[in-house]
C-alpha positions in Angstrom: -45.7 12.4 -46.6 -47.1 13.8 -49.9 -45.6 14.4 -53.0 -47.0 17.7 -54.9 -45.7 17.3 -58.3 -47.9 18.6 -61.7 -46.7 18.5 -65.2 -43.8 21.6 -65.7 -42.9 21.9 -62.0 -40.5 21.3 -59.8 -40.8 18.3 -57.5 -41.6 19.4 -53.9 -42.0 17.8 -50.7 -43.7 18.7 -47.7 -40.7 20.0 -45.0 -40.6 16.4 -43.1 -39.5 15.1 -46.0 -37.3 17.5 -46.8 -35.6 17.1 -43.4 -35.0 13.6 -44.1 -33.4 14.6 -47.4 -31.0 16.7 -46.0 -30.2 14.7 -43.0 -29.3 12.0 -45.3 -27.0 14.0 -47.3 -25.5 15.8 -44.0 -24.7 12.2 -42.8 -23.4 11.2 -46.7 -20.6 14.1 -46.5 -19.5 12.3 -43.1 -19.5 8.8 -44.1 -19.8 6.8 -47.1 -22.5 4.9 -46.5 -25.5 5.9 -44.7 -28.0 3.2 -43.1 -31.6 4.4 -41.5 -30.1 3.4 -38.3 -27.7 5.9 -38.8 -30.4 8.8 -39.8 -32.5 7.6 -36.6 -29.5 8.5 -34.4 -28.2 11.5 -36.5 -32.7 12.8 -36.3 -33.6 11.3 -32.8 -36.3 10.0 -34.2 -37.6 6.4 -33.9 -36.4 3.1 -36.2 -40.6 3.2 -37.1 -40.6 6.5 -38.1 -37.6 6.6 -40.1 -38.9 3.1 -41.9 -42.4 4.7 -42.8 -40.3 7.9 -44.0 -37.8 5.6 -46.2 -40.3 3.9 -47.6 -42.3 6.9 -49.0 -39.3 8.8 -50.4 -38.1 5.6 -52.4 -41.7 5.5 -53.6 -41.7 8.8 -54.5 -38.4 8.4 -56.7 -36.4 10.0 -54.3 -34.0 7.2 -52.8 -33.3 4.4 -55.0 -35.3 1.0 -54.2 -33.1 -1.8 -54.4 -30.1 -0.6 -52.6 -30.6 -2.9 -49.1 -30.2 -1.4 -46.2 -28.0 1.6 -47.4 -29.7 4.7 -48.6 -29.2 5.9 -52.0 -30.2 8.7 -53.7 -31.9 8.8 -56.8 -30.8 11.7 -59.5 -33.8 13.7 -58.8 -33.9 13.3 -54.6 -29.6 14.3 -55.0 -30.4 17.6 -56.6 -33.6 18.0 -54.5 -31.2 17.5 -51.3 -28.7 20.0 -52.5 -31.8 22.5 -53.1 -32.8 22.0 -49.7 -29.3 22.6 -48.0 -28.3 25.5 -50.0 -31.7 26.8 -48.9 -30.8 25.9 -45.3 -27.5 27.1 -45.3 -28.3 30.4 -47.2 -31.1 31.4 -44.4 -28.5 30.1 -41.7 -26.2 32.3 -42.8 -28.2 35.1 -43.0 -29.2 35.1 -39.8 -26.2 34.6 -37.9 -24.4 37.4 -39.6 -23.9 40.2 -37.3 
């Protein structure tokens, strides 16, 4: 996963890691705590992948560090979440108006 970011702009991810992002916050308005078990399940996708995924996003500043095995989000990967599932919801939204 990269992590684009120059000096004046927004932070931006490529659209895997968005995903992961916004599933994380999906499963955080179900549940109060949310594990990378529970994101494997809630993605389909393997323990592996969702470990190699974690680990980036907490290096890029995006999930906080020291938090065990639950994720936490980090100021900046909260607001970039929200950005990501307004986006989501806006185009989902659009297109299944009729």
């Amino acid at each position: 996963m990269e992590h684009f970011m120059k000096k004046g702009e927004p932070t931006r991810l490529h659209a895997s890691g968005e995903d992961y992002l916004e599933a994380i916050l999906i499963l955080k308005q179900k549940e109060k705590t949310v594990r990378p078990i529970d994101l494997a399940r809630y993605m389909d996708y393997s323990r592996p992948s969702i470990s190699r995924a974690v680990a980036a996003l907490r290096a890029e500043g995006f999930l906080c560090p020291d938090t065990g095995s639950d994720l936490e989000f980090t100021e900046e990967g909260l607001k970039l979440a929200q950005k990501v599932y307004e986006r989501h919801r806006f185009f989902t939204d659009r297109l299944t108006a009729a």
